[in-house]
Structures are given as C-alpha cells and as structure tokens.
C-alpha positions in Angstrom: 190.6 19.4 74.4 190.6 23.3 73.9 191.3 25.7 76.3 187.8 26.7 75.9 186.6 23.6 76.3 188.7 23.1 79.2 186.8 26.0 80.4 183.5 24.7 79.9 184.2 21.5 81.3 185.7 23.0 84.6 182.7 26.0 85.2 180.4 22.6 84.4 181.9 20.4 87.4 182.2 24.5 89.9 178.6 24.6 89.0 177.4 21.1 90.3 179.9 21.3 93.4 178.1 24.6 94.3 174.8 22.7 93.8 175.5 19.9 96.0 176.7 21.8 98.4 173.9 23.9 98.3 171.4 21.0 98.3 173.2 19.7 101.2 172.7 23.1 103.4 169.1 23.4 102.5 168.6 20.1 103.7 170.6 20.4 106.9 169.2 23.9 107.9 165.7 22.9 107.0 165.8 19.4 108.9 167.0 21.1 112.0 164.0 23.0 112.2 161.4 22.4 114.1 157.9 21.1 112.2 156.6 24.2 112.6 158.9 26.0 111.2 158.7 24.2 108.0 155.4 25.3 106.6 156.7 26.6 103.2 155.4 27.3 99.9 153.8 30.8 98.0 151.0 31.0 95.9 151.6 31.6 92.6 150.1 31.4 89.1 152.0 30.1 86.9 152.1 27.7 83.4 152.5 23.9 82.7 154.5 22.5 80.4 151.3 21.4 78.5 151.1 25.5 78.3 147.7 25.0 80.4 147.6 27.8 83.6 148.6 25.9 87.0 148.6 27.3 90.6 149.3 26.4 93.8 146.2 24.2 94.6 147.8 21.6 92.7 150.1 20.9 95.7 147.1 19.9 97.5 145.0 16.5 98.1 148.2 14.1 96.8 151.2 14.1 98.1 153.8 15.1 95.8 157.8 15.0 94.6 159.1 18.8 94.0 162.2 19.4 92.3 163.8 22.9 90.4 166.2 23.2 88.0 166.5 23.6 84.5 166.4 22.6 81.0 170.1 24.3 80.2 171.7 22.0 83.2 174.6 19.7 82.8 174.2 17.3 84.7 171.8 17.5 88.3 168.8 18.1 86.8 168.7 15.5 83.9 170.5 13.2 86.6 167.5 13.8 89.4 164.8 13.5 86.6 166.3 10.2 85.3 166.7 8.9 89.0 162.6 10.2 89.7 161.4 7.9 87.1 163.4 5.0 88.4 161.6 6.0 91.4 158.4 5.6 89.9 159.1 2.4 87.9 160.4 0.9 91.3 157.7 2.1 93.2 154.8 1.2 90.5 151.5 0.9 92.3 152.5 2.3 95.6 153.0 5.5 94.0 149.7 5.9 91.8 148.4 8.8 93.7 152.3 10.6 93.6 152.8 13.9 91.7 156.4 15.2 90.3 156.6 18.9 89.7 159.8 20.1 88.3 159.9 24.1 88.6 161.9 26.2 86.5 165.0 28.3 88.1 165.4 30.1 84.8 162.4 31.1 82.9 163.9 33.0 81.0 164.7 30.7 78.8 162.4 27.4 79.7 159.7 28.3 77.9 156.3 25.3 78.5 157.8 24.2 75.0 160.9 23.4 75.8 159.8 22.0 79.2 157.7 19.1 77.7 160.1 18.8 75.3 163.0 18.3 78.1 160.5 16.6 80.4 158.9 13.8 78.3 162.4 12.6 77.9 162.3 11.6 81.3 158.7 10.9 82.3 155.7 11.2 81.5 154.5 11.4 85.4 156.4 14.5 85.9 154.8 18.3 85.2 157.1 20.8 84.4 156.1 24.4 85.4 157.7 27.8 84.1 156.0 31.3 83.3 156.4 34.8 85.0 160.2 35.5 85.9 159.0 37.5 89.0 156.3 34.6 89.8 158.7 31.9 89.6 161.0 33.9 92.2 158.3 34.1 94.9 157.8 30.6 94.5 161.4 29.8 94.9 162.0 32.3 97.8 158.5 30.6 99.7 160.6 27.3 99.4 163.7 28.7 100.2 165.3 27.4 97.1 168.5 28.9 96.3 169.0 29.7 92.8 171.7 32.1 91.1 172.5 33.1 87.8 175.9 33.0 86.9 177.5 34.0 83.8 179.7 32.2 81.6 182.7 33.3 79.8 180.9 32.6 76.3 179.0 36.0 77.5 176.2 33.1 78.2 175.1 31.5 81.6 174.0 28.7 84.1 171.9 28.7 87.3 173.7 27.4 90.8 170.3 25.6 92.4 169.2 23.5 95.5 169.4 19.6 94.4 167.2 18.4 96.5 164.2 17.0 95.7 160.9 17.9 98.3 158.7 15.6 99.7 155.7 17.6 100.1 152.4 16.2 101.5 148.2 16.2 100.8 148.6 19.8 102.4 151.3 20.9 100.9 153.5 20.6 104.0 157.6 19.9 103.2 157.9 16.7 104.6 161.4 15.4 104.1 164.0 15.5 101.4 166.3 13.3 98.9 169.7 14.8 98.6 171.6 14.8 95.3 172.5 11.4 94.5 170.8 9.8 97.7 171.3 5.8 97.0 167.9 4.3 95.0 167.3 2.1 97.7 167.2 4.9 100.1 165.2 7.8 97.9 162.7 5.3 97.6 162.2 4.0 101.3 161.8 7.7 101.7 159.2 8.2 99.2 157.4 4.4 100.2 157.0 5.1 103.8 156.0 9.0 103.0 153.0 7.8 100.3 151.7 5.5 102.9 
C-alpha cells in the first residue's frame, strides 16, 4: 500500500474507534438517566429521501428505529443499515408497523438523491432524511447525537457520530438502544419485546 493509502486506511479505523466509543457513552449516560429525563427529540422540518417534505409527526403513532450517519461512511453506517434489514427480515411480521429513519450527520453533502440512492441498497423499509444544515443540527442536538466534522488530509473530510441505533416509541419517547455491533440475536430481542 501507499503511504497515502496507509493514511486513509488508518484515519478510517480512528474514525470508527471514536464512533464506538462515542455510541457507547451515549448509551451509557443516557441509560443511567432516569425515564424522565429521557424525553428527547426537536421539531424540525426537513426532506425525505423521496425529496417529499417530512417533519417530526412522523415519529408519532408507530414505533420506530432511528439511526444517523452518513452516505460518505466507511464502515458503521453501511454496517448498521445492512444489520437493520436483517432485523427486518428476521423479525418479518412482528415488525409490520416498525419505521427506520436514518438521519443525515452531513447534509452538506447527502443530498435526498444520494440518500435513496445509498438507502435502497439496503432497504426499502428505511427513510432516509437530509435538508437544512442548521435544521439537521437541532435535530441532532434534541437527541443528543454527537456528530463532528473532521477533516482529512486529502483537504477532504468524515463525520465522528453516535452508533447507536434508537428505539423510539408511538410517542416519540427514546426507549432503549442497540449499540454498534450488538449480537443479531440480541438487537432483535430488543426490537421484538419493544414492538409488542
């Protein structure tokens, strides 16, 4: 390999160290709390990846599967999607009223587009949602989603991001979480006994 390669291949593996790490944090602080401490969210008015307007009110009356990332990431994000539509297949029935939302951490460049187009590689039961840089940060703020830009030495960049994915119920209320990686058997005990 070249040294630039090298590089890329070592600022790839810092990135998704910093991610799990992060993802574990969020999901130890946040489990600590107590239940009514975790009423989390923001409104916001954003776009789907069918380039349709969505807001807020479509976290409400299902329960739903949030994860954010995006479409530039190595490795957790297309690893978490591919795992969420195991979870799906696995799950088949049990999870007809279930929603995935996968919001972007960079909309700067995940334009609806290039969402669907990243998405429906994965799923077709997962909604991607982008639009309005300072939007997107007031949603990721009201979940207390830690996401950072951080530049590459290409003069390019990635995004450090929570890894978790949320379990949020029919009111929109975090109800538990599935940690980078979590074993299939276990993510989806989670999501079975949470749907019910």
């Amino acid at each position: 390999m070249t040294k630039r390669t090298d590089r890329l291949v070592m600022l790839g593996a810092v990135a998704t160290v910093i991610g799990v790490v992060a993802a574990g944090y969020f999901t130890t602080s946040l489990l600590r709390t107590r239940p009514e401490e975790t009423q989390l969210g923001a409104k916001f008015q954003l776009v789907a990846d069918d380039g349709k307007p969505i807001t807020d009110d479509v976290l409400k009356g299902h329960p739903s599967l949030l994860f954010f990332g995006f479409t530039h990431c190595p490795e957790i994000c297309p690893t978490t999607l591919f795992e969420m539509s195991g979870w799906f297949q696995k799950l088949g029935p049990e999870a007809k009223d279930l929603h995935a939302y996968f919001f972007s951490v960079d909309p700067e460049r995940d334009t609806p587009e290039i969402m669907h187009s990243y998405i429906s590689s994965f799923s077709d039961r997962i909604t991607g949602i982008t639009g309005d840089p300072q939007e997107v940060q007031r949603v990721i703020k009201g979940w207390r989603i830690y996401a950072k830009k951080v530049p590459t030495d290409n003069g390019d960049y990635t995004m450090d991001h929570t890894a978790s994915v949320l379990l949020v119920d029919r009111e929109g209320n975090l109800k538990s979480t599935i940690v980078y990686q979590e074993s299939e058997n276990s993510a989806v005990e989670k999501i079975r006994n949470f749907v019910r």
